[in-house]
DOKE-401726 format. One record per atom (N, C-alpha, C, O): residue in one letter; x, y, z. Coordinates in steps of 0.05 Angstrom, whole numbers, plus 32768, in hexadecimal, padded with zeros to 4 digits. Layout:
BEGIN
AXYZ;...
END
This chain:
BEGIN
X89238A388690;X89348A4E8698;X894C8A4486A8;X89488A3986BE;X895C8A4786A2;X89718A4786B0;X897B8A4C86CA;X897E8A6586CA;X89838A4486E1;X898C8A4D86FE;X89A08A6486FF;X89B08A6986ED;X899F8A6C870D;X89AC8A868712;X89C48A74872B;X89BC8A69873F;X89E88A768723;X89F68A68872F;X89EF8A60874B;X89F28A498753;X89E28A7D8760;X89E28A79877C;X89CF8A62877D;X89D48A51878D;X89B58A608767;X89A38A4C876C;X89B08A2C8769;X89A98A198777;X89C48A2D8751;X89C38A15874F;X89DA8A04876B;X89DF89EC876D;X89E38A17877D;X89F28A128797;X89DA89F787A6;X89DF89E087AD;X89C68A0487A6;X89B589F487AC;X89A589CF87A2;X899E89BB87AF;X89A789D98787;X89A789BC8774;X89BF89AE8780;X89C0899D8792;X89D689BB8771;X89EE89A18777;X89EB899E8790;X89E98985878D;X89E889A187A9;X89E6899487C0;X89D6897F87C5;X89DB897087D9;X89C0897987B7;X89AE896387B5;X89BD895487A1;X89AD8943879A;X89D0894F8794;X89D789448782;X89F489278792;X8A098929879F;X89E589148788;X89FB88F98793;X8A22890B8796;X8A2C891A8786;X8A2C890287AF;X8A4788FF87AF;X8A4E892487AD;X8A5A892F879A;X8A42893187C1;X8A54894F87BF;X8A4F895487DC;X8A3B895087EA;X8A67895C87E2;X8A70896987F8;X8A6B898E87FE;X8A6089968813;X8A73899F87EA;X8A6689B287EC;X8A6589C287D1;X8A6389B687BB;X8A6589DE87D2;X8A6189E787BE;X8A648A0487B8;X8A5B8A1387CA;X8A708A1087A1;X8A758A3087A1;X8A708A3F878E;X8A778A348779;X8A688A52878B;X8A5E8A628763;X8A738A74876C;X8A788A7A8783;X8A7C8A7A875C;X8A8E8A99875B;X8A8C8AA58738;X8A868A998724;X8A958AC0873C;X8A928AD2872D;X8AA98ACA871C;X8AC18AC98724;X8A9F8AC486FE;X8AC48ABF86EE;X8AC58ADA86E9;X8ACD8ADB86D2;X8ABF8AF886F1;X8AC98B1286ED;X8ADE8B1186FE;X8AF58B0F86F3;X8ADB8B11871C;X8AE88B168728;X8AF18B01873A;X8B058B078747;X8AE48AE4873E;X8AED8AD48755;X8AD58AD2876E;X8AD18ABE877C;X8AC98AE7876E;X8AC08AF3878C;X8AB18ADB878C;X8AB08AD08776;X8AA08ACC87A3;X8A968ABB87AA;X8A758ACE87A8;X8A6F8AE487B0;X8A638AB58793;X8A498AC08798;X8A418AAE87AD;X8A3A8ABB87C1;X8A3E8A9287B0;X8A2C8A9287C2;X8A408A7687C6;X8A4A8A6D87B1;X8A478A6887E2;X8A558A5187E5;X8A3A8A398801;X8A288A3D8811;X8A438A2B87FA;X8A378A11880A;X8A438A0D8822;X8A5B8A088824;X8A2A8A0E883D;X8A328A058859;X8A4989ED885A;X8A4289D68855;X8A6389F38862;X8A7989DF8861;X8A9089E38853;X8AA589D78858;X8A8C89F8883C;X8A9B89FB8829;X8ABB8A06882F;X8ABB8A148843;X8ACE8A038826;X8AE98A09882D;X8AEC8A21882B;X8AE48A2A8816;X8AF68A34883E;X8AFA8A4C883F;X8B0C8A578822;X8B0D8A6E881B;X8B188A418813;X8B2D8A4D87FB;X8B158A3687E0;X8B228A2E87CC;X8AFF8A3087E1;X8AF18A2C87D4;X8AEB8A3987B6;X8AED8A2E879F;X8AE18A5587BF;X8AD78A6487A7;X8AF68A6A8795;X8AF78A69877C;X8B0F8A6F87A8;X8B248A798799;X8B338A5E8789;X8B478A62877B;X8B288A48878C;X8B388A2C877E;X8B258A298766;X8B2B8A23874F;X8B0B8A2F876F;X8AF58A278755;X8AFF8A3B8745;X8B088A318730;X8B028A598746;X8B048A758735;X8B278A6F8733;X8B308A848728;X8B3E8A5E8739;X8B4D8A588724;X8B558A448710;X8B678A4486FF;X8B438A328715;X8B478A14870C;X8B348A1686F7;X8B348A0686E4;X8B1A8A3286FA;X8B078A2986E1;X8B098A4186CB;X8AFE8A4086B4;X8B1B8A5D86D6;X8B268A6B86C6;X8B398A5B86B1;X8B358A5C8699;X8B4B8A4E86BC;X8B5D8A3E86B4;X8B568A2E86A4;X8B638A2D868F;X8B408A1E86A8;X8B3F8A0A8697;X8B2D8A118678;X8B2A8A048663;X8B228A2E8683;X8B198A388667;X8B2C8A3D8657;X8B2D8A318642;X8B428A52865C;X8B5F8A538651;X8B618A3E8640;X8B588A3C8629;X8B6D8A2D864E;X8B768A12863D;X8B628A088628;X8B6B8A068611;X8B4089FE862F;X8B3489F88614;X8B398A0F85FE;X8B438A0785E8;X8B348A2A8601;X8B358A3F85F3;X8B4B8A3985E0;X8B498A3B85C8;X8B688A3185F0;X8B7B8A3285DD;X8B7E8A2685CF;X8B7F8A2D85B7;X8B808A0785DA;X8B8089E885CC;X8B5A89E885B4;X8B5289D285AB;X8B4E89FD85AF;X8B3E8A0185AA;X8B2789E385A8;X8B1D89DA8593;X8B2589DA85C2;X8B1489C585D0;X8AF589C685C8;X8AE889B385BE;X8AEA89E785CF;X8AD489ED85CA;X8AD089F785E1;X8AE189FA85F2;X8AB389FE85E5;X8AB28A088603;X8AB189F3861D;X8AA689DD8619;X8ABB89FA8638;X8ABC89EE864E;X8AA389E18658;X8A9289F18661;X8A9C89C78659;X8A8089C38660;X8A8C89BA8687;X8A7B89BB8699;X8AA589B3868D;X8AAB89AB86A8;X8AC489A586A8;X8ACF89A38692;X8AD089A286BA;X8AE9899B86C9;X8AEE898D86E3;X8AE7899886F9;X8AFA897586E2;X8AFD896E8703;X8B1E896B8705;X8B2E895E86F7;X8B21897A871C;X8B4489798729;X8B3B895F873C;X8B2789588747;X8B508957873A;X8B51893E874F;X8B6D8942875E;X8B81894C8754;X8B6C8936877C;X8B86893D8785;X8B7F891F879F;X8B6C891087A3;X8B95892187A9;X8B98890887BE;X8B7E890787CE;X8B7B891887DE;X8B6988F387CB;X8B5788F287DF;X8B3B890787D3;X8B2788FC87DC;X8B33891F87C4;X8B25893387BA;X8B1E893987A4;X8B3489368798;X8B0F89418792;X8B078946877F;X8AFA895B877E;X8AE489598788;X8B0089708774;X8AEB89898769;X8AE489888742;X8AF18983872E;X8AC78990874B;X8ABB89998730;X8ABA89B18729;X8AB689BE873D;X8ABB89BE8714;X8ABB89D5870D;X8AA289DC86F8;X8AB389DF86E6;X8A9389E086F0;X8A8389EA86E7;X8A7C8A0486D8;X8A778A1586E9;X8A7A8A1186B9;X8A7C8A2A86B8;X8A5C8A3186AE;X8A528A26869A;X8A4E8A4786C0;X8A348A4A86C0;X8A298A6486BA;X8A238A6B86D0;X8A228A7B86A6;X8A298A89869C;X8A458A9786A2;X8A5A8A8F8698;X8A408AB786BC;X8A538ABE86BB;X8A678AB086D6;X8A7A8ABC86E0;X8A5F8A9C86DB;X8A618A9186F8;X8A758A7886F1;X8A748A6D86DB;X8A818A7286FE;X8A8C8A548700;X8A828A438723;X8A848A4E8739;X8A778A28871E;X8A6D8A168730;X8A758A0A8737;X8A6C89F58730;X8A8E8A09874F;X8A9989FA875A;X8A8E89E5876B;X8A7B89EC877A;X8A9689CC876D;X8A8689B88779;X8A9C899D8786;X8AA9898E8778;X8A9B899E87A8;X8AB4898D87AF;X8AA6897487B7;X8A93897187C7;X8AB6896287A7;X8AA1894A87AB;X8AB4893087BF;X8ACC892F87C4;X8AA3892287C4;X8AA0891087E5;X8AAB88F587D4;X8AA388EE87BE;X8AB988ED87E0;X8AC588D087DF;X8AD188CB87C8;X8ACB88D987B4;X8AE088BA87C7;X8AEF88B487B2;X8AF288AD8793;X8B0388A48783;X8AD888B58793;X8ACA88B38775;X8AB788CA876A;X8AA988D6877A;X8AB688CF874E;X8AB288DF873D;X8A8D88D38741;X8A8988BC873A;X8A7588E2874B;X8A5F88D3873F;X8A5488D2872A;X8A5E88E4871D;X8A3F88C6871C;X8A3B88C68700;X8A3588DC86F3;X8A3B88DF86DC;X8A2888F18704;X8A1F890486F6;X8A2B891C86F7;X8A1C892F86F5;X8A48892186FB;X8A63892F86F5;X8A69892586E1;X8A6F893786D1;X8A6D890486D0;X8A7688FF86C3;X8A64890B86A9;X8A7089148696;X8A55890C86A9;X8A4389178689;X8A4D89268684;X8A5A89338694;X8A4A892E8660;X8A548940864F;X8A59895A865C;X8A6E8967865F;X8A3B89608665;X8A38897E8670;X8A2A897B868F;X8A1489878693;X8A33897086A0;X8A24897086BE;X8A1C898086C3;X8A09897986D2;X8A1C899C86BF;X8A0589B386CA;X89EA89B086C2;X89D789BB86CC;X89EA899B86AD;X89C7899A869D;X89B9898886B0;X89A1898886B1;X89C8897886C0;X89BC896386D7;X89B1897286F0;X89AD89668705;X89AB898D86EF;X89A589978708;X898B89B086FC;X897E89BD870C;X898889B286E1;X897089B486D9;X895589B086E8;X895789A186FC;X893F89B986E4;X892C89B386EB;X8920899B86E2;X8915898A86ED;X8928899F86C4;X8912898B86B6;X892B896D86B9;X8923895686BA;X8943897486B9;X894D895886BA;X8946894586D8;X893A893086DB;X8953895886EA;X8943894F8707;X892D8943870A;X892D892D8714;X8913895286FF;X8900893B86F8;X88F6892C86EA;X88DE892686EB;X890B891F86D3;X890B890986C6;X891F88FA86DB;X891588E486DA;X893088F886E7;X893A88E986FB;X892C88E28711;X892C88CB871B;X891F88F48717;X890888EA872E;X88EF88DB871F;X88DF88CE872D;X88EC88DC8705;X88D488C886FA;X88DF88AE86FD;X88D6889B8709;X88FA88B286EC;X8907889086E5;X890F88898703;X891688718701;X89108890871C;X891788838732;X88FB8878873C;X88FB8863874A;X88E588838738;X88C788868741;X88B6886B8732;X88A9885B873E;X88BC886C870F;X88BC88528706;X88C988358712;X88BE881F8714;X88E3883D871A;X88FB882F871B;X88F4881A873D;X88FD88058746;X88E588278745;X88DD881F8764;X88C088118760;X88BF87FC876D;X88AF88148755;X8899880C873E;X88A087F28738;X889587DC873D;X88B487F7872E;X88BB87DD8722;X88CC87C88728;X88D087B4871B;X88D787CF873E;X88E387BC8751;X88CC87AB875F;X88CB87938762;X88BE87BA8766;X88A287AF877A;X889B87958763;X889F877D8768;X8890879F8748;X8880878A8732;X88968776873B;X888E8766874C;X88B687738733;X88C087648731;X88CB8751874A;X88D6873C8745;X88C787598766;X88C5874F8775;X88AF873F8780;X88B7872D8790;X88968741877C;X887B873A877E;X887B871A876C;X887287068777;X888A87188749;X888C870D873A;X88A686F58747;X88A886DD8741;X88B086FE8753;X88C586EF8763;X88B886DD876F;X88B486C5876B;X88B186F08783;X88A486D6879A;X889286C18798;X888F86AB87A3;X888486D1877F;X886986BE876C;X888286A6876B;X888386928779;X889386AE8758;X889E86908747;X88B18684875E;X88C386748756;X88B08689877C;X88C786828789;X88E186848788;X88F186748790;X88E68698877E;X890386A68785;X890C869E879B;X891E868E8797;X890886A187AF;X890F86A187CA;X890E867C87D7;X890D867687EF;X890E867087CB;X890B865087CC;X8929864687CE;X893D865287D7;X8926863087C3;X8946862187C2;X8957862E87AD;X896F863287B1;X894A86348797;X895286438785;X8962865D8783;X896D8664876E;X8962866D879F;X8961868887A4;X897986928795;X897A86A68786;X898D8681879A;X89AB86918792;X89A086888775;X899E869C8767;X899A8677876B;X899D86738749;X898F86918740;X899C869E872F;X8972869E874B;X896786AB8744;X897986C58748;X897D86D38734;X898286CB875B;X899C86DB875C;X89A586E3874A;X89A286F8873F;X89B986C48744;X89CE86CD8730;X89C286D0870C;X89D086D586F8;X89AA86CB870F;X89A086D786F2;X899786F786F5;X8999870786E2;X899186FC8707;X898787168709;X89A08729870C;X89A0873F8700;X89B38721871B;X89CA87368717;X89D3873B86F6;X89D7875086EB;X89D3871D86EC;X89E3872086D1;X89CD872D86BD;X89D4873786A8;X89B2872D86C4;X89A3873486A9;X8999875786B8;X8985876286AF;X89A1875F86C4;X899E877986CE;X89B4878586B3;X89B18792869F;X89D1877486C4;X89E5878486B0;X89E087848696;X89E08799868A;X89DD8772868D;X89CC8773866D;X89B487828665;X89B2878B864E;X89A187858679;X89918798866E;X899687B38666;X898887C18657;X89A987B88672;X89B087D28673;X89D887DA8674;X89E787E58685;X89DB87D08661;X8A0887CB8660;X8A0B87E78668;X8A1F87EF865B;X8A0287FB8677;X8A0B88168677;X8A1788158695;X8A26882586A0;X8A0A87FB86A0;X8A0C87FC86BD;X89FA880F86DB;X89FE881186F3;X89E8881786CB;X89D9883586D8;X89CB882386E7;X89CF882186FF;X89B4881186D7;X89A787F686EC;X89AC87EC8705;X899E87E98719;X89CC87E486FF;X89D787DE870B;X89E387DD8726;X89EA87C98734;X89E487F9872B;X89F0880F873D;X89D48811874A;X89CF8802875D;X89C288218743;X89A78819874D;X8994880A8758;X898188128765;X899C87F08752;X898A87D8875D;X899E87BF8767;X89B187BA8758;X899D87B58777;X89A687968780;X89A087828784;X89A0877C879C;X899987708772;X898F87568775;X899F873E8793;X89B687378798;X898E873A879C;X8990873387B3;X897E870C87B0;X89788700879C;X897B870687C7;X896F86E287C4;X895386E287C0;X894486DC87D2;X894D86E787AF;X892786E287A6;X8918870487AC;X8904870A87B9;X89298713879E;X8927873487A2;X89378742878E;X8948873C877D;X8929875C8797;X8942876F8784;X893E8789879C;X892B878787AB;X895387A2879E;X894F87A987A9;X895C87CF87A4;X897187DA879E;X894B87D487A7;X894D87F78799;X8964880387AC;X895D880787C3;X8979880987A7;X899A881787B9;X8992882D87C1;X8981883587B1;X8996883E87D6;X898A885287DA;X89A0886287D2;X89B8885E87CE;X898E887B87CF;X89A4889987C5;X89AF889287AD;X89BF88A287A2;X89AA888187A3;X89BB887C878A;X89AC88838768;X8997887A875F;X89BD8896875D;X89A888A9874A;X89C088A18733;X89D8889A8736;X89AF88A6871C;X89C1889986FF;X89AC88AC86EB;X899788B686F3;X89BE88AF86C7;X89A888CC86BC;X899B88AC86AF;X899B88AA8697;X8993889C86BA;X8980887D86A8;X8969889186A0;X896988A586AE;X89558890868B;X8935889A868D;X892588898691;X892F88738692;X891588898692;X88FD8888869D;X88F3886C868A;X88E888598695;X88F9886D8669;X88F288628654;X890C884E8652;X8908883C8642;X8922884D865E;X8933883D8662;X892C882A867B;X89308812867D;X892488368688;X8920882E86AD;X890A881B86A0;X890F880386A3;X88ED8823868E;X88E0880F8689;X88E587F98674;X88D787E58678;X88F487F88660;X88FF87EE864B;X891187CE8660;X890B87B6865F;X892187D8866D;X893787C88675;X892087C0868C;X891787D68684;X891287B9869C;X88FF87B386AC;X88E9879F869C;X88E1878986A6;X88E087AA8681;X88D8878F8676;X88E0877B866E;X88D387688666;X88FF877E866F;X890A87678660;X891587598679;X892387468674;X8912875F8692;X891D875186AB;X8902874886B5;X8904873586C4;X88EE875086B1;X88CD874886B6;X88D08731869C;X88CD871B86A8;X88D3872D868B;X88D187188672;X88DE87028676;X88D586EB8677;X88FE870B867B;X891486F78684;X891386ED8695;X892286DB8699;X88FB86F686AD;X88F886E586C9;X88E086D486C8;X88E086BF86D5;X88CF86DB86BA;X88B886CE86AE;X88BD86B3869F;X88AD86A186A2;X88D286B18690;X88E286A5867A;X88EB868F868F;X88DD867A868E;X88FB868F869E;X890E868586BD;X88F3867586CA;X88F4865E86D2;X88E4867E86CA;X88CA866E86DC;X88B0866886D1;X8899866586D9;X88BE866886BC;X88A7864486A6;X88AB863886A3;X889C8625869F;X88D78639869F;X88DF861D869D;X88E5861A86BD;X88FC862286C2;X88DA861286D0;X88D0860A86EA;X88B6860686EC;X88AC85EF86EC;X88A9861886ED;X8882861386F1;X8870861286DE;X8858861086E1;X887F861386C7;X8866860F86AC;X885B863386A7;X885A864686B7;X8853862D8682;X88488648867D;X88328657868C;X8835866D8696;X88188645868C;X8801864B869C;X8802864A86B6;X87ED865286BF;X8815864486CC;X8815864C86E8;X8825866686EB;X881F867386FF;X8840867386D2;X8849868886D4;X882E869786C7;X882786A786D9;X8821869A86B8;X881386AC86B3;X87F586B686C6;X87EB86CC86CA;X87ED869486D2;X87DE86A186EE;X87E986AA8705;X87DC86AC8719;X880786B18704;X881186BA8711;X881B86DB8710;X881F86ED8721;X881B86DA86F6;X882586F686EE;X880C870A86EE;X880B872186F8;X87F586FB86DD;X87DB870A86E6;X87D4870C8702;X87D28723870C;X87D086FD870D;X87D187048735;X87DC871C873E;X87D0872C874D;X87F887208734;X880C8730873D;X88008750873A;X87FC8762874B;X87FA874D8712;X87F18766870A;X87D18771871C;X87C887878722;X87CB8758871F;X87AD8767872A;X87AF87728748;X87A287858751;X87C587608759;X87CC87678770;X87D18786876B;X87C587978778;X87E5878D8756;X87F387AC8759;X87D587B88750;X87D187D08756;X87C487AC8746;X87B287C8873E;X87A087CB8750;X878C87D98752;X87AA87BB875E;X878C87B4877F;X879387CF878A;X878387E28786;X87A787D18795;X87BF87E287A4;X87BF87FE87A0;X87C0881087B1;X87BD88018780;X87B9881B8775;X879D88308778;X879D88498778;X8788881D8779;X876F882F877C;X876E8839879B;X875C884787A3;
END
């Protein structure tokens, strides 16, 4: 079911990079419900910039409006159109975050999308731990540290060329390390996909150093450690 605009005031505020937030009525303008902070000329910039911008797809016959961002010196507003409501949204710092940029950004504040983002971050932390544990096994953190580094930065980017990984995690000297606040639409089945092949590729990196059979009594150690943990 769908949010009712005043509700989703509430979503986008949990959402990376927004400053505040406004629904207004595309009947009339009137402000349904605005966000602690919000600019007193808020609701009246969202109700003409997203009147407006329906105009224009309509004419240039675009299709329907899934979003709009005005940009001006230093600011950015999003616009949003939510049945009869438009969702204004003024966002923080000098960049657009990822999840304005999608096709249709209102679908990111869903119930069910929200928690497929909280699975793949929940995996995603899961799996930093395996791969740090596997680190220290093979000595990451030795003389080696920066070599191990600079493979892990470059095969992050490869696991995943979208860059979402990326933004998310930071490989650091015989570590990796989960960024905080930092949310991407990755799933859950991506989050594990690109995780086995950085668990493989590190595995791969520390046989030609320690031999097959000391990475593999190593890797079994690790796994039994995590299942010690779990009961």
């Amino acid at each position: 079911m769908a949010k009712e605009p005043a509700e989703l005031i509430d979503s986008i505020l949990k959402m990376e990079g927004v400053k505040s937030s406004a629904a207004v009525s595309k009947e009339d303008g009137s402000v349904i419900k605005a966000s602690s902070g919000a600019p007193g000329n808020l609701g009246e910039v969202v109700a003409f910039i997203g009147s407006a911008a329906e105009v224009i797809t309509s004419n240039l016959e675009l299709g329907g409006l899934n979003s709009v961002v005005a940009e001006g010196e230093g600011h950015q507003l999003l616009i949003m159109p939510s049945g009869g409501a438009y969702l204004g949204v003024q966002l923080a710092g000098g960049q657009v975050p990822w999840w304005a940029l999608q096709i249709n950004p209102i679908e990111m504040l869903s119930e069910d999308k929200m928690a497929e983002i909280s699975e793949a971050e929940e995996l995603l932390k899961q799996k930093v731990i395996l791969l740090n544990l596997l680190l220290e096994e093979f000595g990451a953190k030795g003389e080696k540290a920066s070599e191990w580094q600079e493979m892990l930065a470059r095969e992050i980017k490869n696991v995943d060329p979208q860059g979402r990984l990326e933004r998310m995690v930071e490989p650091g000297l015989g570590q990796v390390t989960v960024r905080a606040g930092i949310k991407t639409d990755i799933s859950k089945k991506e989050v594990g996909d690109a995780f086995e092949k950085l668990v493989n590729l590190t595995c791969k990196k520390a046989i030609a150093s320690i031999g097959f059979v000391e990475v593999k009594q190593k890797f079994q150690a690790v796994i039994s450690r995590l299942a010690s943990e779990k009961r």
